[in-house]
Phi, psi and omega in degrees: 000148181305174155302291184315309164320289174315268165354274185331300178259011155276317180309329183311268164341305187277322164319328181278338181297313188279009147279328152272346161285353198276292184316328188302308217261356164274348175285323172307308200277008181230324191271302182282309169082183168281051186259200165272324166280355178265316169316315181270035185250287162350277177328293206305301182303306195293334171274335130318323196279327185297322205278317177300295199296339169296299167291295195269284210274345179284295179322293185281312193307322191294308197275337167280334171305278178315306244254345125349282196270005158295330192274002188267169189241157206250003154292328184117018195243119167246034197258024167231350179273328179271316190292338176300293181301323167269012167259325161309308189294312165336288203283347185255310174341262187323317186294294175340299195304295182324283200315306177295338178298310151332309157301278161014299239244326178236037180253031143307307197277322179287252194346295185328313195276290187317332199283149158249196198276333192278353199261349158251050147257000148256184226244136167094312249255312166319296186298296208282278212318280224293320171304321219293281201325294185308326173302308182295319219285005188266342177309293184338285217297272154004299205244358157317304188293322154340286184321292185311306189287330196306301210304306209282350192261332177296306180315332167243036163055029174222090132313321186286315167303288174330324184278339195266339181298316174286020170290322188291332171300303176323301209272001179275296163288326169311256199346309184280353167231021175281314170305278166006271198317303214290334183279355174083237205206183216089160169277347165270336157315328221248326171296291222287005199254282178337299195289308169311342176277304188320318175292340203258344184271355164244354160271328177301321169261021132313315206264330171303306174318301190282338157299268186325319179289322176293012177251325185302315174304300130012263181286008142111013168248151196205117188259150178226171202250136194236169183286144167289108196223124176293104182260179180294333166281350184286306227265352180254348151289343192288315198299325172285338193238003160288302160321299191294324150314291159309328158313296174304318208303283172353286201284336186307303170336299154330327180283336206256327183265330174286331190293311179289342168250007171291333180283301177292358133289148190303156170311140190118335192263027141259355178265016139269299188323326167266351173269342158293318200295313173327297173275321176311334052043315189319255188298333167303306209255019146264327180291288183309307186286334209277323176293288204306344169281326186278328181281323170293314148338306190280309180324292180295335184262005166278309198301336183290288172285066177013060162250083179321300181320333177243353157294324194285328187278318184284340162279321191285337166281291190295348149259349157311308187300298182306328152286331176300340224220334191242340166275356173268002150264343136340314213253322174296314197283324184294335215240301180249351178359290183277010124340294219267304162319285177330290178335277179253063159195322156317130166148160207011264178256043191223083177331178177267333199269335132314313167306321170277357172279331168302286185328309172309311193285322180314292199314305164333244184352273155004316194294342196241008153002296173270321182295335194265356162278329177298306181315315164303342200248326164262338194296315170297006177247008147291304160344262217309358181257356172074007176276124148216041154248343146340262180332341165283317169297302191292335166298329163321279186314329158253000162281358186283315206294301187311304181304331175299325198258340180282323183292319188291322207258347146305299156234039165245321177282313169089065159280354199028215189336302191299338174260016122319330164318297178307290185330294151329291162324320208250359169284303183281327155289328156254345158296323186283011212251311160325272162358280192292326215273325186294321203266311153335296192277319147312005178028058153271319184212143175213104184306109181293173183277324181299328183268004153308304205274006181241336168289350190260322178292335175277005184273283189317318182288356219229311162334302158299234175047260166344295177292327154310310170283330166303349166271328170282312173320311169276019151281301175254035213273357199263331182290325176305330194277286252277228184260169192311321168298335195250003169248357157291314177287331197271323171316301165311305147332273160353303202263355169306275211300289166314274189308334184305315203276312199262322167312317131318305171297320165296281218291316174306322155280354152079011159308316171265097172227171183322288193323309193292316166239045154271330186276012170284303207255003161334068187350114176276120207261000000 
């Protein structure tokens, strides 16, 4: 399948995930608001989730992917590619059951610490953030096993069931705060609403789990649960996913280090910071992922049959595609961001003056944008080389930049939230400034000057862009507050103005032509 092809339908599927993840979270920001309950609502979701992006999906898939379709066979016998995946599955059982038993036991003391202050001055608000956590954390196990069917259904080129399962997550939580809504406003509404989400996020990831298998069956592989034993394909994922574990570790850290000073900031602030991330996942998780998921797969198999030239041409798309597609939106968002907040998320218990503080964190965010798509876009040609320790140095290294950068502007410029943003943004730019130098001087990969010279021009179209919508805004910036017409009409502008604006400017720059997107859909073997 082309490349463009591939994107399109995992980019589909996750566009649709992100809408319901969009809808979930203006309802989180109208039910909960920027409140202590909505921060320890926050909390609860994000520590599962740190340990999943730790463990399963980044870590393991970069180390389980190759070493899979080294076991498929191009006759079609997949009975040494299936005893691989069930001694995988064998041995992460049990370490999961420990681990989560373990957490369980000591998540008093993790909330305790993570929490801020204001969110125990009322009475009950500890004991629930500590149920909310313990409820969720079964998500871990659950969406540990996903990954694992995910890995194996990207690997046999059935994409679509993997991008679409996390739509059941969405739609798990709509439903629990669709009940919420029914409960009226207070603090005893927004816990039993809180408590009712933490169930619908590890029951959603029951129901993922049980989805992907039936499509895995579906396409004609079928896992059975085997005794657990370290064979020799066991002991060579670990030796790959460990480096790759630390690697995920890295950024997971960062999360865990934006949380401690998240902790020294007033209530609200994991609830903007995450209600920015929302748009910002917009275009990271259709875009970013979406390349990086379709390409590791094609990657490992030109580098298996030493064919560079098309391994090199297939890195050199995904990065023309991915700017083309993520830097005119880095620039729009940077520009209208707290629009877009205003717009769908002010309203009962989430203030304007929360929205203008989301908004500011969008612009933050955004800046780092293209890079943090990039990351998705070069890292598979370290993976697909069975290297995962590169990508552990270079992530180090700017989480040394970030942390660094979260203290001077928390506490010295004292910017709060929003310089976690920034920090961020110049974090994931240099590791990719890292990255790319690397891959240059080991001559893995060296970015020809045409596609520099189509990267400067998508720069340049989207720049225009940009000055247009910073001139409209400052006409119409007033319209988002008012009424449902004039903030319809002001959106409609907004998306009038921009596309109009880049599209020209792309086609005047000969960024968008014929050539360019045939040679996107250019078939991949």
């Amino acid at each position: 399948m082309s490349l463009l092809k591939n994107v399109g339908t995992i980019g589909g599927l996750t566009a649709v995930s992100r809408v319901f993840g969009f809808l979930r979270d203006i309802l989180i920001a109208r039910v909960l608001g920027a409140t202590a309950m909505g921060d320890a609502w926050q909390l609860a979701f994000m520590l599962p989730n740190i340990f999943r992006r730790l463990f399963a999906e980044g870590a393991f898939a970069s180390a389980f992917v190759p070493l899979f379709n080294r076991r498929m066979k191009e006759d079609g016998d997949v009975s040494e590619a299936r005893a691989f995946a069930e001694n995988v599955l064998a041995v992460l059982l049990p370490i999961l059951i420990i681990f989560g038993a373990i957490a369980l036991m000591v998540m008093p003391w993790v909330v305790e610490y993570f929490v801020t202050d204001g969110l125990t001055e009322q009475a009950g608000n500890l004991e629930i953030a500590i149920l909310l956590a313990r409820i969720t954390f079964p998500y871990l196990l659950f969406m540990s096993v996903a990954t694992l069917i995910a890995a194996i259904l990207n690997s046999l080129s059935r994409f679509a069931a993997a991008a679409a399962a996390p739509i059941l997550l969405n739609i798990c939580l709509i439903v629990a705060l669709g009940y919420g809504l029914t409960l009226g406003e207070g603090i005893a509404a927004r816990r039993e609403t809180a408590q009712w989400m933490a169930v619908a996020v590890s029951l959603s990831g029951l129901l993922q789990v049980l989805w992907l298998g039936f499509f895995m069956r579906r396409a004609g592989f079928q896992l059975s649960l085997v005794a657990p034993q370290l064979t020799s394909g066991v002991k060579e994922l670990f030796v790959l996913a460990v480096p790759a574990i630390f690697g995920a570790g890295v950024y997971q850290i960062s999360r865990v280090v934006d949380l401690f000073f998240l902790s020294n900031l007033p209530v609200g602030s994991y609830t903007h910071l995450q209600m920015a991330d929302r748009w910002n996942q917009l275009p990271l998780g259709i875009i970013g992922i979406a390349l990086g998921t379709a390409i590791l797969p094609a990657l490992s198999r030109f580098l298996g049959r030493e064919q560079d030239e098309e391994a090199a041409r297939l890195q050199s798309n995904a990065i023309e595609l991915s700017m083309l597609l993520t830097v005119p939106c880095a620039v729009a968002l940077f520009f209208t961001g707290t629009a877009f907040v205003q717009v769908f998320m002010a309203g009962q218990a989430f203030t304007q003056e929360d929205a203008g503080v989301t908004g500011m964190v969008v612009s933050g965010l955004v800046l780092g944008l293209p890079a943090y798509v990039l990351v998705k876009v070069l890292t598979p040609n370290f993976f697909a080389r069975k290297d995962t320790r590169t990508p552990v140095i270079t992530a180090a290294l700017s989480l040394l930049v970030t942390a660094a950068l979260n203290y001077y502007f928390v506490f010295v410029l004292q910017i709060g939230v929003v310089g976690l943003a920034i920090a961020g943004a110049v974090g994931a730019w240099i590791n990719i400034m890292l990255l790319g130098s690397i891959l240059h001087v080991r001559g893995f990969y060296r970015m020809p000057s045409r596609i520099m010279g189509r990267v400067f021009r998508i720069i340049l179209a989207a720049a225009v862009m940009g000055a247009a919508l910073w001139w409209l805004m400052q006409h119409i910036g007033g319209w988002f507050v008012g009424s449902y017409g004039q903030q319809a009409l002001g959106l409609s502008a907004i998306l009038a103005v921009g596309i109009a604006t880049y599209a020209f400017a792309a086609i005047i720059l000969g960024v968008l032509d014929k050539a360019t997107m045939q040679r996107l859909m250019r078939r991949q073997s």
